[in-house]
MINULUM-243091 format. One line per field, with one value per residue: x, y, z of N, C-alpha, C in turn. Coordinates in nm, 3 decimals. Layout:
N
n_u X; ...;
n_v Y; ...;
n_w Z; ...;
ca_u X; ...;
ca_v Y; ...;
ca_w Z; ...;
c_u X; ...;
c_v Y; ...;
c_w Z; ...;
This chain:
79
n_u -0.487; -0.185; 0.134; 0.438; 0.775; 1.068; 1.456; 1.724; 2.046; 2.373; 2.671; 2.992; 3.149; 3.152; 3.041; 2.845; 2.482; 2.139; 1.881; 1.866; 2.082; 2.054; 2.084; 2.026; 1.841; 1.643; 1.555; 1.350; 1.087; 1.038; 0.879; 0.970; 1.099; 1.388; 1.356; 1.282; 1.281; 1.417; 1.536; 1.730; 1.917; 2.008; 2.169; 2.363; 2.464; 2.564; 2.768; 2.727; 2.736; 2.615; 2.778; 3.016; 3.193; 3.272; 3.083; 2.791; 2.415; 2.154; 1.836; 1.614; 1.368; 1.015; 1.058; 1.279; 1.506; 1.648; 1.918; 1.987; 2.340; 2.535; 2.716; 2.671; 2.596; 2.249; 1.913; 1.557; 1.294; 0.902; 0.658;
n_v 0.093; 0.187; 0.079; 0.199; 0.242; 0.157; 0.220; 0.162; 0.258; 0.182; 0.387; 0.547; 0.801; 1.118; 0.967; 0.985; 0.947; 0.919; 1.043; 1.055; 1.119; 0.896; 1.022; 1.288; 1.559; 1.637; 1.372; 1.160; 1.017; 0.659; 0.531; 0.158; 0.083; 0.035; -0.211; -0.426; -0.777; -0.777; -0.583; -0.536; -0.782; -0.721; -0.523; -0.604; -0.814; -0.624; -0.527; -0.275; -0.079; 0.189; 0.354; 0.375; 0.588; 0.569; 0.416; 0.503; 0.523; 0.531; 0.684; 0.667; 0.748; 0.711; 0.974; 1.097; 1.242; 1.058; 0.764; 0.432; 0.429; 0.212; -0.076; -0.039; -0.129; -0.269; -0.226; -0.279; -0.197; -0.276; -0.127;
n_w 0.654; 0.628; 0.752; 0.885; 0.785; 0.818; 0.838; 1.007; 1.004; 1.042; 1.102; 1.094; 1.233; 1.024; 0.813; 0.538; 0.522; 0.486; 0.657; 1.064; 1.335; 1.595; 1.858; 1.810; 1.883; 1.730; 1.583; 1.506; 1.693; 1.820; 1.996; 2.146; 2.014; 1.990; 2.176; 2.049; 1.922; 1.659; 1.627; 1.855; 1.761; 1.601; 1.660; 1.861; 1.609; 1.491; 1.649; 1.802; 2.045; 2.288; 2.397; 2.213; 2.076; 1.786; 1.655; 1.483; 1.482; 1.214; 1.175; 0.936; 0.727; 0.563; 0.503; 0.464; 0.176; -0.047; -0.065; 0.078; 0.086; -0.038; 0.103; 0.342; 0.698; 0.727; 0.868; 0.781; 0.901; 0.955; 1.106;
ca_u -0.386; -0.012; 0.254; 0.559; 0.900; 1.191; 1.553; 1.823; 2.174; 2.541; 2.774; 3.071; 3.100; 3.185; 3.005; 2.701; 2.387; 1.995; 1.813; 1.888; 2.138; 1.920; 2.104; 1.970; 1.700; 1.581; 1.518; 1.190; 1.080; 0.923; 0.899; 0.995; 1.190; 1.498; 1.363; 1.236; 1.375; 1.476; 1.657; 1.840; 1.950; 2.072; 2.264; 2.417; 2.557; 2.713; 2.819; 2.719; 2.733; 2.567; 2.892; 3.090; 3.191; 3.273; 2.948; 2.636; 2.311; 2.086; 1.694; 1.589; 1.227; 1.013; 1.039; 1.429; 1.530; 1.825; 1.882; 2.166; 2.471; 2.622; 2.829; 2.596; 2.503; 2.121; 1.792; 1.462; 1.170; 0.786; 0.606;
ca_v 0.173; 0.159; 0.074; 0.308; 0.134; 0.298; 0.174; 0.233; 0.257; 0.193; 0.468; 0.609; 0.980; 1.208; 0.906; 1.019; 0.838; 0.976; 1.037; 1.151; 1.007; 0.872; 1.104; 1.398; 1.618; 1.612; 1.261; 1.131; 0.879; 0.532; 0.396; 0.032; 0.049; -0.036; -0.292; -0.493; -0.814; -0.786; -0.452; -0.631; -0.894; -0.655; -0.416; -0.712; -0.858; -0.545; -0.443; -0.160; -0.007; 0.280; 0.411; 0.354; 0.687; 0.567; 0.417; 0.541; 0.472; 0.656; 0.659; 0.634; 0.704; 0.743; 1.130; 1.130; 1.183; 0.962; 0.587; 0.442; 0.421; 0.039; -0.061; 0.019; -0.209; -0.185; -0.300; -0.219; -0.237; -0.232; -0.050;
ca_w 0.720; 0.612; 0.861; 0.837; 0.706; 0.857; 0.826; 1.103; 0.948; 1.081; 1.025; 1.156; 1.208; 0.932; 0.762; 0.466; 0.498; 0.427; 0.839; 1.169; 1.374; 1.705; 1.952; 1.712; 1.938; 1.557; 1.515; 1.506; 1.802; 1.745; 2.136; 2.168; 1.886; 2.006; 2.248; 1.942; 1.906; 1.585; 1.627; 1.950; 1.739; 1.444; 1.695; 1.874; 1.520; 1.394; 1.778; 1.867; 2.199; 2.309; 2.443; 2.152; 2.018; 1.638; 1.598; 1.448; 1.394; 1.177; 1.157; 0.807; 0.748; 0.443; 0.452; 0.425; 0.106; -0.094; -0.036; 0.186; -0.007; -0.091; 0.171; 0.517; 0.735; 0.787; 0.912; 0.729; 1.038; 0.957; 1.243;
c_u -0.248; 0.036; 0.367; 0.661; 0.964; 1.266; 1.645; 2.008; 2.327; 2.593; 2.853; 3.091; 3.185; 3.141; 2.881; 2.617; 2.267; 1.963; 1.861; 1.978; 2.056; 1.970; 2.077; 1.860; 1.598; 1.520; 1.398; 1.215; 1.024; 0.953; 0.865; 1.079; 1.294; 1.458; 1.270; 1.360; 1.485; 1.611; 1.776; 1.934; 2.070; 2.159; 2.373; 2.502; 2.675; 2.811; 2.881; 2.715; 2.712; 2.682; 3.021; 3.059; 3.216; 3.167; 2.833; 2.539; 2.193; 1.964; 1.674; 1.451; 1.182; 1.005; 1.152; 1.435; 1.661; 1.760; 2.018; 2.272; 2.523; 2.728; 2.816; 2.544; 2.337; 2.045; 1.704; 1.363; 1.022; 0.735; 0.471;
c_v 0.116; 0.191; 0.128; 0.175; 0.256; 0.227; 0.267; 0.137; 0.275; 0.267; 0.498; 0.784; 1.015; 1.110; 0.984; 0.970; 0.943; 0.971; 1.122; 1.062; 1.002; 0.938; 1.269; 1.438; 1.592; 1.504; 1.176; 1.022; 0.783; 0.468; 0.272; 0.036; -0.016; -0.137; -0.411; -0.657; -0.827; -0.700; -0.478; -0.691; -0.807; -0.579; -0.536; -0.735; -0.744; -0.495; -0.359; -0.174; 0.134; 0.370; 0.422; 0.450; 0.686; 0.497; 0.434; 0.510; 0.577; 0.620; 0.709; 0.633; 0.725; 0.902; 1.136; 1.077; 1.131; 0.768; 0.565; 0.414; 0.260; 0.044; -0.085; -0.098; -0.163; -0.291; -0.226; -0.285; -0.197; -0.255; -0.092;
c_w 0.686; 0.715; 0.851; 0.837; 0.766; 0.863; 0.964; 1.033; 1.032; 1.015; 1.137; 1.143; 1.083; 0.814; 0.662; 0.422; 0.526; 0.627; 0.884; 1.267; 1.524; 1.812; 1.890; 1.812; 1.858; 1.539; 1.602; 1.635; 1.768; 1.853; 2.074; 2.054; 1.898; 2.097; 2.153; 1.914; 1.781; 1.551; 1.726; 1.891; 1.676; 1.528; 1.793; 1.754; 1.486; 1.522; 1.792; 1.963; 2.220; 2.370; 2.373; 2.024; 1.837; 1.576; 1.628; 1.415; 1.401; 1.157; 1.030; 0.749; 0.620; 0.394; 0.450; 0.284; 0.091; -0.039; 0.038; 0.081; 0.036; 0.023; 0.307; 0.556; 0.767; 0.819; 0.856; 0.871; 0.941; 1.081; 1.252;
């Protein structure tokens, strides 16, 4: 059994990166995800805040196509 790989990407709006951004009805779920410590750690460094209207973060899975563009902060997760 393969474990899905999904990336969650920093952007700012009007930003163009491959996903869904995670307030998207659209975008896929993966409970605990964010209560992961690694994803903690990673939204911590680049600080985010869930209330902080210029940043984004985008779910990234292997059915989106493209690749993130040079530049993005990210996190690759295996599930």
């Amino acid at each position: 059994m393969t474990m899905p790989t999904i990336c969650l990407v920093s952007a700012a709006p009007g930003d163009v990166v491959p996903g869904r951004e995670l307030a998207d009805p659209d975008c896929a779920e993966f409970p605990g995800l964010m209560d992961r410590a690694e994803v903690k750690a990673w939204l911590q460094a680049i600080g985010y805040g869930p209330d902080d209207e210029n940043e984004l973060i985008y779910l990234v899975t292997e059915d989106d196509p493209g690749t993130i563009p040079a530049g993005f902060e990210y996190i690759t997760v295996v599930l």
